[in-house]
N, C-alpha and C positions, 0 to 999 in steps of 0.2 A: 539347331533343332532339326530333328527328322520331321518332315512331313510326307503323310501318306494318304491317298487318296482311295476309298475303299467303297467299292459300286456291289461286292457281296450279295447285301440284302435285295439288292435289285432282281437277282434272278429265283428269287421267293414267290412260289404262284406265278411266275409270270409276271412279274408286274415291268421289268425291262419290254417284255409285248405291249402291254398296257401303254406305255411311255409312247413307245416307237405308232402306234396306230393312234394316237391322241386322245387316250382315255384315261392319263393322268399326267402329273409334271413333275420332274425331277428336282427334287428337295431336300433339306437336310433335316439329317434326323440328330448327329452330333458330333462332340470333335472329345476323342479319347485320347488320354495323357498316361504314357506309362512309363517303363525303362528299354531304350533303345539297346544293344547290340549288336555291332559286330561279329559277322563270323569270325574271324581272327580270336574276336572277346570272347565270344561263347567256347571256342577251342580251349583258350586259357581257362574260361570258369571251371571247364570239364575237367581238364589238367589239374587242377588245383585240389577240387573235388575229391580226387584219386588220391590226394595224399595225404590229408587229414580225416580225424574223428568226425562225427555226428556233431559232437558240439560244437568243435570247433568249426564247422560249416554252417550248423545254425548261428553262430554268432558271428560268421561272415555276411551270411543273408541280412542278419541283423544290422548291420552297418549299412551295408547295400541300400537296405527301406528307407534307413534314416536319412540316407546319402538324399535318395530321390525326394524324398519329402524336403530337404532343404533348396531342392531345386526347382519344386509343383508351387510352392508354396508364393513366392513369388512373380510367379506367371499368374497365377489367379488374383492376385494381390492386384497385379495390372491391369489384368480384365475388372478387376470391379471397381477399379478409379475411371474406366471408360465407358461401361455399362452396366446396366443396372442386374445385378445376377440374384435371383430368387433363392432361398436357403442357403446361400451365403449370408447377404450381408442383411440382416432382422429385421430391417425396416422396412423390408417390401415384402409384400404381402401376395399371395399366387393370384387373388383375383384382379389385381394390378396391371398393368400393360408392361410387364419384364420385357427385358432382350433375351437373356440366357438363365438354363435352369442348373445349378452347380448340385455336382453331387459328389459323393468320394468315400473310398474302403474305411472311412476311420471307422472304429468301431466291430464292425463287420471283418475287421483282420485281426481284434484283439489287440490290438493296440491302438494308444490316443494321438497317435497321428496316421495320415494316411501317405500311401506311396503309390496311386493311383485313381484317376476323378477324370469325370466324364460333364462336361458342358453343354447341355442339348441345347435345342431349337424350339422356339413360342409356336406350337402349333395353331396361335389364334390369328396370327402371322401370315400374310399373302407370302407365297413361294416367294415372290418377287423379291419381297420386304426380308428374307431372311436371304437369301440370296447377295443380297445390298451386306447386309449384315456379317456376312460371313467372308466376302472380302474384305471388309476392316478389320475382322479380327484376325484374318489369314496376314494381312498386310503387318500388322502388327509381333504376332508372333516369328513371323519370318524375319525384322528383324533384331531377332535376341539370338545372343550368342550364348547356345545355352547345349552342350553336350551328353550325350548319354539320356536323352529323353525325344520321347518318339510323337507325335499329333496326330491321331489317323482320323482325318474326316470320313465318318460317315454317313452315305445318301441313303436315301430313300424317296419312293414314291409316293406322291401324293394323288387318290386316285381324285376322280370326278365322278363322284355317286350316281349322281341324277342326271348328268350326259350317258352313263354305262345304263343307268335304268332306261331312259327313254330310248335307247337306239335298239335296246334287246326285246324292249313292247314293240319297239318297230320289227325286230326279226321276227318274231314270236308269231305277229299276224301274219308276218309272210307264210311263216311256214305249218302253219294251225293245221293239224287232220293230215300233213303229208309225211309219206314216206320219208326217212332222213333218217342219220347217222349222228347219233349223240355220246360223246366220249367212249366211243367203242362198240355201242350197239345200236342196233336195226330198231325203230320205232316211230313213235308217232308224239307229237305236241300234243295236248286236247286242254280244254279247259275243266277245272277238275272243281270251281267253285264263284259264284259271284255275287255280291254284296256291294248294295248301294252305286250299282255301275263300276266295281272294283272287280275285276277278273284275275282268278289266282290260275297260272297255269302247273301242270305237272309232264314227265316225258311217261311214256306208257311202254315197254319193251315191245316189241313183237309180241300179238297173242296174248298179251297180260290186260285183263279186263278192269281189275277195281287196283290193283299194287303198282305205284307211279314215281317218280322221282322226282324233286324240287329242283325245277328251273337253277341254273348257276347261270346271272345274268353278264356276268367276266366271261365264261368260257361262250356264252353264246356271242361276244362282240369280238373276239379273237378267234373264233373258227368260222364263222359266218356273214366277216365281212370284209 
């Protein structure tokens, strides 16, 4: 089996900044199962393509789906004699403490099998705890000898809400009433509202008396400190 390691979604927003300045932690979001080739393969598919009808290429792809589904089929078979996978196997129930969430094209490709499923991550799950998790099942799948099917783990960020909030009321005071430069423009912080000891801040452009912009508490912890 291919395994593929895919940091993609990391440079979404920023959130690889987020990561690298300690404002969140690198996490997984899931592990994708589809059909692996070769360039070599893919030349041939092309090749092939070129010589036949319509149908007779839909009903090449059509083998191809059934092919991979008798090869998915079995990998998830093993993941849920090890773990406990939600919407897979009926007896577990989402509000449950699952490992992994299964999901898959059946249906959604028009037919009642599928030739691709995605296995996510318990967001109720400490990083750490999925982390643990995610080398036994890497452990696992590594070794099946199992060709022409691909794994691409997917990460993602997990931010830190209320460390990014408190360190940006921290900038925020610093910079209350001053001259400064906010995603491109020349302005000022000011407080635009407060309730109960709750103060809502807005940026004010240059010259702009009552039209203000909502604080972005991200980009003030990655340009401001």
């Amino acid at each position: 089996m291919n395994i593929k390691h895919d940091y993609s979604y990391l440079s979404t927003c920023n959130r690889d900044k987020l990561i690298e300045k300690g404002f969140a932690d690198l996490d997984i979001h899931s592990l994708n199962f589809d059909r692996f080739y070769t360039e070599e393969q893919k030349q041939e598919n092309y090749n092939f393509a070129q010589t036949v009808t319509k149908e007779q290429w839909s009903e090449h792809c059509e083998e191809i789906s059934k092919s991979i589904y008798t090869k998915l089929l079995p990998i998830v078979e093993l993941l849920n004699s090890k773990f406990t996978l939600y919407q897979y196997n009926s007896n577990v129930s989402y509000n449950s403490n699952w490992d992994l969430f299964f999901y898959s094209n059946k249906g959604w490709n028009e037919k009642d099998y599928f030739d691709h499923m995605e296995i996510s991550f318990n967001d109720r799950r400490t990083v750490e705890e999925n982390k643990l998790l995610l080398s036994e099942v890497l452990q696992i799948l590594e070794s099946l000898d199992v060709t022409g099917i691909q794994c691409r783990v997917q990460y993602k960020a997990r931010k830190e809400d209320e460390k990014i909030k408190n360190k940006a009321n921290e900038i925020i005071e610093n910079l209350l009433n001053k001259n400064i430069t906010y995603q491109g423009f020349e302005g000022k912080i000011k407080v635009v509202s407060e309730h109960n000891g709750t103060k809502e801040y807005g940026f004010f452009k240059k010259r702009a008396r009552s039209k203000y912009y909502k604080i972005c508490n991200e980009y003030l912890v990655l340009n401001f400190t």
